[in-house]
C-alpha positions in Angstrom: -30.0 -25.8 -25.5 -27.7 -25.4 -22.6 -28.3 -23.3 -19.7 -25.2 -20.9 -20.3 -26.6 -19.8 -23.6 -29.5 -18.3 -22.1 -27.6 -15.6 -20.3 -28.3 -12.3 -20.7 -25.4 -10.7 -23.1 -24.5 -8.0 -20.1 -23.9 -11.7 -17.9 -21.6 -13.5 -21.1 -19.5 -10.2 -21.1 -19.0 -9.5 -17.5 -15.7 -7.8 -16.7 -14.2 -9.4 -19.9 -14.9 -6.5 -22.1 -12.8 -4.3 -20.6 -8.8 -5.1 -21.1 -7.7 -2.8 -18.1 -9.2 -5.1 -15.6 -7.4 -8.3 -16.9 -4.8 -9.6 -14.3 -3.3 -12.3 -16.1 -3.8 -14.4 -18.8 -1.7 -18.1 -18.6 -1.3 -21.7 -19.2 1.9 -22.4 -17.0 0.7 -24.2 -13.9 2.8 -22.2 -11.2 2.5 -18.8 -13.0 -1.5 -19.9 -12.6 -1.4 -20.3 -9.0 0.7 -17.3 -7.9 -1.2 -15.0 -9.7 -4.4 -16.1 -8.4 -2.6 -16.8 -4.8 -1.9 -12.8 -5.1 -5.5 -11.9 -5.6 -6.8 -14.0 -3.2 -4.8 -16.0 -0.6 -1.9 -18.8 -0.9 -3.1 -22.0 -2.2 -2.5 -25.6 -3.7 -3.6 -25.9 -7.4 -3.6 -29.3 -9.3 -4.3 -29.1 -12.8 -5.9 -32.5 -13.7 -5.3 -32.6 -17.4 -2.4 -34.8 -18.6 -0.7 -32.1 -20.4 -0.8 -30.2 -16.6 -1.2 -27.1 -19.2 -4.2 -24.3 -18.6 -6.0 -21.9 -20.5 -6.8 -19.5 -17.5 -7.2 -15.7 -16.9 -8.4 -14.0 -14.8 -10.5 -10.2 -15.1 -10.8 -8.4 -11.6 -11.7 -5.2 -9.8 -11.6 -3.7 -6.6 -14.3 -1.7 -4.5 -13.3 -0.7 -1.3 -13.7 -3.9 0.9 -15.1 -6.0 -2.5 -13.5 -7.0 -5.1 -15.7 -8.5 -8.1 -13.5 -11.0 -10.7 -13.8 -13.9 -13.4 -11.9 -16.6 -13.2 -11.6 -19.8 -15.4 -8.9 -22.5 -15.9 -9.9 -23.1 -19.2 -9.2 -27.2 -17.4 -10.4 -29.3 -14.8 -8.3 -28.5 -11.5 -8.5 -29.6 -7.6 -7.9 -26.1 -5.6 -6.9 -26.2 -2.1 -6.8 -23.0 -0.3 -7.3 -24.2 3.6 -9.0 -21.4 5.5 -10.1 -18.2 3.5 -9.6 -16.5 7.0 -9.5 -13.1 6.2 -12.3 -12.8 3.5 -15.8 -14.1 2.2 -16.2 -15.7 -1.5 -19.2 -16.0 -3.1 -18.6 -18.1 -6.5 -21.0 -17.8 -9.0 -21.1 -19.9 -12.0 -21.4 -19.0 -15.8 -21.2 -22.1 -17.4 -19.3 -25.4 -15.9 -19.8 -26.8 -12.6 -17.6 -26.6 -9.7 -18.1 -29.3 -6.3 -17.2 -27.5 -3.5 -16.2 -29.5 0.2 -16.5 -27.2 2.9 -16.2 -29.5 6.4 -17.3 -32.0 4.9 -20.6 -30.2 3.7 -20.7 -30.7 -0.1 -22.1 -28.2 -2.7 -22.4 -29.1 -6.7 -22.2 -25.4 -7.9 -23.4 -25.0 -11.5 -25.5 -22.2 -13.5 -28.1 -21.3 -11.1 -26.2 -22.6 -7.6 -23.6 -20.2 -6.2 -21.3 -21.2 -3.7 -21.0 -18.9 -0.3 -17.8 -20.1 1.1 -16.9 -18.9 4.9 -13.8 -17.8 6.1 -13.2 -20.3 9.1 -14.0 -23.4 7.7 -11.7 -25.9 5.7 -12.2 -26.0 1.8 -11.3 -28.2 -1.3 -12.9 -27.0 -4.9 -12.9 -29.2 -8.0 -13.8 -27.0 -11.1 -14.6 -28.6 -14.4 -12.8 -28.0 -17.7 -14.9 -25.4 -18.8 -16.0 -23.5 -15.2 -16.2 -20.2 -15.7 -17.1 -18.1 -12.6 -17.6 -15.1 -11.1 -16.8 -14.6 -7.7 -17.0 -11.5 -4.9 -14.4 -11.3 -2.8 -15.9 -9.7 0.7 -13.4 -9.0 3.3 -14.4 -10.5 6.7 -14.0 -7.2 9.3 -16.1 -5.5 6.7 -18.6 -7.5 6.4 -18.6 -8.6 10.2 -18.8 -5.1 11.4 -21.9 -4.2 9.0 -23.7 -7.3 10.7 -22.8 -6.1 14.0 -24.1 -2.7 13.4 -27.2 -3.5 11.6 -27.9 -6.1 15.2 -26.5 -2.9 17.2 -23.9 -5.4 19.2 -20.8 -6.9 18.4 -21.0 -10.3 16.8 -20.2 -13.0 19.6 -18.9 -16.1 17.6 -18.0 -16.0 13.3 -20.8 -14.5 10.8 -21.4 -18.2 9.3 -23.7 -18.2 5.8 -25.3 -21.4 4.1 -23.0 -22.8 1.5 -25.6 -22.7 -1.4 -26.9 -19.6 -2.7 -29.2 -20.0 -6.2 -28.2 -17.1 -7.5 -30.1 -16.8 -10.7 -33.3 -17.5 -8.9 -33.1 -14.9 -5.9 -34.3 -11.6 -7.7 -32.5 -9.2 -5.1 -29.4 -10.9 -5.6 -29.1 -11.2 -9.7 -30.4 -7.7 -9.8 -27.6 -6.5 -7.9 -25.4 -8.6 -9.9 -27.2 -6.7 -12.7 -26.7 -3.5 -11.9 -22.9 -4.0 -10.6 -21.7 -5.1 -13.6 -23.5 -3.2 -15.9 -22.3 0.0 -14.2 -18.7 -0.9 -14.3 -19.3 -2.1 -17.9 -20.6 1.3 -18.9 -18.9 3.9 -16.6 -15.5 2.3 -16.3 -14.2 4.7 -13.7 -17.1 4.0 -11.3 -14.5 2.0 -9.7 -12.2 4.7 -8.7 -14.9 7.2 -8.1 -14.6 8.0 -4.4 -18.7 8.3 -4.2 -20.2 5.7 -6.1 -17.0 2.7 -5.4 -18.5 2.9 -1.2 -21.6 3.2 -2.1 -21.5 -0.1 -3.8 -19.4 -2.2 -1.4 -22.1 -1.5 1.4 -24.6 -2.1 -1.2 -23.1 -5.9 -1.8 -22.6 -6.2 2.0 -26.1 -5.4 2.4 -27.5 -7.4 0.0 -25.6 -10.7 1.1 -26.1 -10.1 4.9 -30.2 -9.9 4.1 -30.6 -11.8 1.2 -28.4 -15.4 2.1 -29.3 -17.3 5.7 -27.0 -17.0 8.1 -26.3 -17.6 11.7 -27.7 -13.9 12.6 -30.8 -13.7 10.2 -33.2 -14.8 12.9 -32.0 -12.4 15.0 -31.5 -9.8 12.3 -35.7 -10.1 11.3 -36.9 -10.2 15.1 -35.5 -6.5 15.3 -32.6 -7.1 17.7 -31.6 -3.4 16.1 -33.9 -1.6 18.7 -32.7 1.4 20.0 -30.9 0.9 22.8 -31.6 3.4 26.4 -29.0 6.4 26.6 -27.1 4.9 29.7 -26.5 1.6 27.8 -24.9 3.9 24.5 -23.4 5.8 26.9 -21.1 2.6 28.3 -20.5 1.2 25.1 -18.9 4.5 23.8 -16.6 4.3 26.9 -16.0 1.0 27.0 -14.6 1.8 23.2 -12.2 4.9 24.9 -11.1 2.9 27.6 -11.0 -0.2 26.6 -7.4 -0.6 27.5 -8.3 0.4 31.5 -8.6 -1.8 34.4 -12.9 -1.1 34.2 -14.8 -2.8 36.5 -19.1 -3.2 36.6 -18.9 -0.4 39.5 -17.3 1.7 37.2 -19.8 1.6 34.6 -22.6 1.9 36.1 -21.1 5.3 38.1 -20.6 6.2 34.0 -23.8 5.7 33.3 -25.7 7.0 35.9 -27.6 4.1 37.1 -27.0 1.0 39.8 -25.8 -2.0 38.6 -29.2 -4.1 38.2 -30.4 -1.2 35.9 -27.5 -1.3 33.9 -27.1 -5.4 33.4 -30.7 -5.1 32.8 -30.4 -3.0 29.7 -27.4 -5.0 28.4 -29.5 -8.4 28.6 -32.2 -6.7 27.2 -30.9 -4.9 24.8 -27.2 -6.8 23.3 -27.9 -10.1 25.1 -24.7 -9.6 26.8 -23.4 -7.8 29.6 -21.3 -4.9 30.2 -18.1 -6.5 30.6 -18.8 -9.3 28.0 -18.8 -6.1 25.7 -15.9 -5.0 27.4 -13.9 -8.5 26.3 -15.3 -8.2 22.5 -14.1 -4.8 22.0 -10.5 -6.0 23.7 -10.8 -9.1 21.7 -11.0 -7.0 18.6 -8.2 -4.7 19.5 -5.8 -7.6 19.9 -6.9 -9.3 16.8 -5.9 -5.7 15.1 -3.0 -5.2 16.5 -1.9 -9.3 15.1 -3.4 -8.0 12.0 -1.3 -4.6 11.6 1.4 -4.3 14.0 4.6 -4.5 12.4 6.9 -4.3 15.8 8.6 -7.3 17.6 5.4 -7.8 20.5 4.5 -11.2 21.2 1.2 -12.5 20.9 1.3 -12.9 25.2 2.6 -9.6 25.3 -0.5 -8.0 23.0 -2.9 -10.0 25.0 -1.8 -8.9 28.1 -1.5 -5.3 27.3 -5.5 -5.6 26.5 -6.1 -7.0 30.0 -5.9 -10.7 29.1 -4.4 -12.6 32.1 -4.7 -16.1 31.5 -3.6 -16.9 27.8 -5.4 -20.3 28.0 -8.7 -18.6 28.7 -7.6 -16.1 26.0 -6.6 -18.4 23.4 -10.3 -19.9 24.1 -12.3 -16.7 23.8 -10.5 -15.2 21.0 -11.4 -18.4 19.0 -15.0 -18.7 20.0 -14.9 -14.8 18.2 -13.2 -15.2 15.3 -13.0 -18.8 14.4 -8.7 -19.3 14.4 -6.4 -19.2 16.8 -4.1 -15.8 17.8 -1.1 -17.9 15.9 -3.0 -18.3 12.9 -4.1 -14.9 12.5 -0.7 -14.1 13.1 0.5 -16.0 10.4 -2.1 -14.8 8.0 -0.5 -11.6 8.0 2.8 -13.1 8.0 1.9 -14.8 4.5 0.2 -11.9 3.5 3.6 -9.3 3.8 5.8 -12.0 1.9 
């Protein structure tokens, strides 16, 4: 007896039951790939049967930041999406295997392994003829600034999580599986309800960011969410108004009411950083905002320097470091994005 036939029967129907969240149902090759390109990013598909025909659909729905969706090919295909970039995908497999190369790391996904794939590395997928999978779709801010709250400091290089997740064997995670896709098989407007559809995105942010190792979980379980000292609060909120301002340590410390050694002192202690490495994260962010959002004719030197960035070499540097891409290429991810 196969593995697949031992799934529960809430697991076998997951999403399927329920026509409204079907996207697309095809077996053209290039109807395939845009569709699924639209859902999730821009991508090389190669279907490796001789025909070059699929049998593929694909069921989806969206919570907030989240989306949860099944996808199979219904054939063996090679997928190349580059850089997720802007999101998280966690692949979970029904039946069929998928071998996943991420940097060169390799992980044969099947029943009980789930793939976590990260946003700034490079990726190739082969999914076998009958891989059927279902996959969460977290986007990166979201999930990045729940990490960096639960630590009480922003992140200072890319939220990175080990590739292989056993998903049928980690109770915390199959029970939220459990309970997601019950709920949106038996209350199908829990999607669009504007209490419960939050309330499960942060609960499937939560549950990945303390349930799969990562580059934070040591410092997530040694506590590193103490509570911070007033005057160290107190700089961070205005380092978040003013971040645009020519600040300066002197500054800050008049702000917060203490000298200087006091107030490095609390950063070390406290965010392992100090006050003006703060003050670079939060500008960092804002210039990676405005490349994501800005729809005027600004350069990427002329965004930088507006946020107090001088010298675009160091820039270029720093903002990588962050956020794992280069200004350009978060520039063009939105430029492929609004096509």
């Amino acid at each position: 007896m196969t593995t697949h036939k031992l799934l529960p029967g809430w697991l076998k129907r997951a999403l399927i039951d329920d026509h409204q969240r079907l996207v697309f149902r095809s077996s053209a090759a290039e109807e395939v790939q845009q569709s699924v390109s639209d859902v999730f990013k821009p991508h090389c598909l190669e279907p490796l049967s001789r025909s070059g025909h699929l049998a593929a659909r694909l069921h989806s729905v969206t919570l907030g930041q989240v989306s949860y969706s099944r996808l199979s090919y219904g054939s063996a295909v090679r997928i190349d999406p580059g850089r997720l970039e802007g999101f998280y995908l966690v692949q979970m497999p029904l039946r069929g295997l998928a071998q996943i190369e991420s940097d060169g790391e390799r992980v044969a996904s099947g029943e009980r392994l789930a793939s976590v794939l990260n946003p700034t590395v490079r990726l190739r997928m082969h999914w076998g003829d009958d891989c059927d999978q279902l996959m969460l779709r977290i986007e990166r801010d979201a999930l990045e600034q729940s990490c960096g709250q639960f630590l009480g400091r922003p992140l200072r290089c890319p939220l990175v999580f080990h590739p292989a997740l056993r998903w049928r064997d980690t109770p915390s995670w199959f029970n939220l599986i459990a309970y997601v896709t019950r709920l949106l098989g038996e209350s199908p407007e829990a999607d669009r309800d504007p209490l419960i559809a939050p309330q499960l995105e942060q609960l499937i942010i939560h549950t990945l960011l303390t349930t799969q190792p990562h580059n934070y979980s040591e410092a997530l379980r040694q506590g590193d969410k103490r509570l911070a000292p007033r005057h160290v609060k107190r700089v961070e909120e205005y380092i978040e108004a003013h971040a645009q301002d020519p600040l300066t340590p002197a500054q800050l410390a008049s702000v917060a009411g203490v000298s200087l050694r006091t107030l490095y002192a609390g950063f070390r202690d406290f965010r392992h950083q100090s006050p003006m490495e703060t003050l670079r994260q939060v500008r960092l962010e804002r210039v990676r905002q405005a490349l994501l959002t800005d729809t005027d004719t600004a350069t990427i030197t002329d965004i930088a320097m507006g946020w107090g960035f001088t010298h675009m070499g160091r820039f270029s540097l720093s903002y990588r470091q962050v956020f794992g891409e280069s200004p350009s290429e978060t520039l063009r991810s939105r430029c492929l994005v609004g096509r």
